[in-house]
N, C-alpha and C positions, 0 to 999 in steps of 0.2 A: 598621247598614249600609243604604246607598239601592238599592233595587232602581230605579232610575231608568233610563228608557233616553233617552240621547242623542243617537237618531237624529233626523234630519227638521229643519226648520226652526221659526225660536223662535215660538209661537204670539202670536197676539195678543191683547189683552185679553179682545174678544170670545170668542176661541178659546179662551181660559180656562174662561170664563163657560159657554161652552154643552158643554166638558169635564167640566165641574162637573156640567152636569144632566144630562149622559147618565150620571156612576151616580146621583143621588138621584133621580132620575126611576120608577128602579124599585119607590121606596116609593108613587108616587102613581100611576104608570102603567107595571104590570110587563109588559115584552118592547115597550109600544107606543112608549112616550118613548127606549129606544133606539134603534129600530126605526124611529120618523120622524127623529130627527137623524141617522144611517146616513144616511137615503136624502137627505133634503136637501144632507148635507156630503161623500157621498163623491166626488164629482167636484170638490171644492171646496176642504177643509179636510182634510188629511191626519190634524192634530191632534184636533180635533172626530173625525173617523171613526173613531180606533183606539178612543179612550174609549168612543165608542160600541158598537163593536164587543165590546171587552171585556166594558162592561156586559152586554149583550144573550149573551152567550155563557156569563158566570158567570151569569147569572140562568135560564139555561136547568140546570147544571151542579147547581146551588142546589135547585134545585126537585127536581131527580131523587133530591139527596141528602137532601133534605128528607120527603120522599116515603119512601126506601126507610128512613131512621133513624125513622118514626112521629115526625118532628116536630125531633127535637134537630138535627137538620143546619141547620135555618132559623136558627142563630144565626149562622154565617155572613155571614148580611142587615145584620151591622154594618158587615161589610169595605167596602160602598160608602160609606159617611160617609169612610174614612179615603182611598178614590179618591179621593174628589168633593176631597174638601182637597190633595192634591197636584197634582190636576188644575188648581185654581185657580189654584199654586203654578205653574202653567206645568213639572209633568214631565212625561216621558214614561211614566210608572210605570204599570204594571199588577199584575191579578191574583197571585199567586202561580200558578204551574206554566202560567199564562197569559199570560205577557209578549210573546211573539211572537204570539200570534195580533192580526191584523189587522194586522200591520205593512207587508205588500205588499212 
């Protein structure tokens, strides 16, 4: 079953693409590669922002639970490959228990 959300307007290629890196961004640049695509797209790209957003807010979520489980909560850190591929895909898809956040 798609947790996909259908709001918002269809992104564009580009919006794809940079959907994409705002979650695998986390593995090379954690809170910072979401945290500069946020701030360049949200006036701009609704699409780009929420990914961003999301990213930027499980990885905050991630860490806490990573943190408090002495380690085993970091597997988690797979869930954004499987973003970053719907994002590509042009969804709206988020998080689990996170789908609304960032949607304005």
């Amino acid at each position: 079953m798609s947790h996909a959300m259908t709001w918002g307007e269809s992104p564009t290629s580009d919006d794809k693409m940079w959907g994409m890196i705002a979650h695998l961004s986390s593995f090379v640049f954690p809170f910072l590669g979401p945290l500069a695509l946020y701030l360049i797209y949200k006036d701009s790209g609704r699409f780009v922002k929420y990914h961003a957003v999301q990213s930027l807010v499980f990885q905050v979520i991630g860490w806490i639970i990573g943190s408090v489980t002495c380690g085993f909560g970091f597997i988690l850190f797979f869930l954004p490959i499987w973003l970053a591929y719907r994002a590509y895909n042009g969804e709206w898809a988020g998080y689990p228990l996170l789908e609304g956040v960032g949607k304005d």
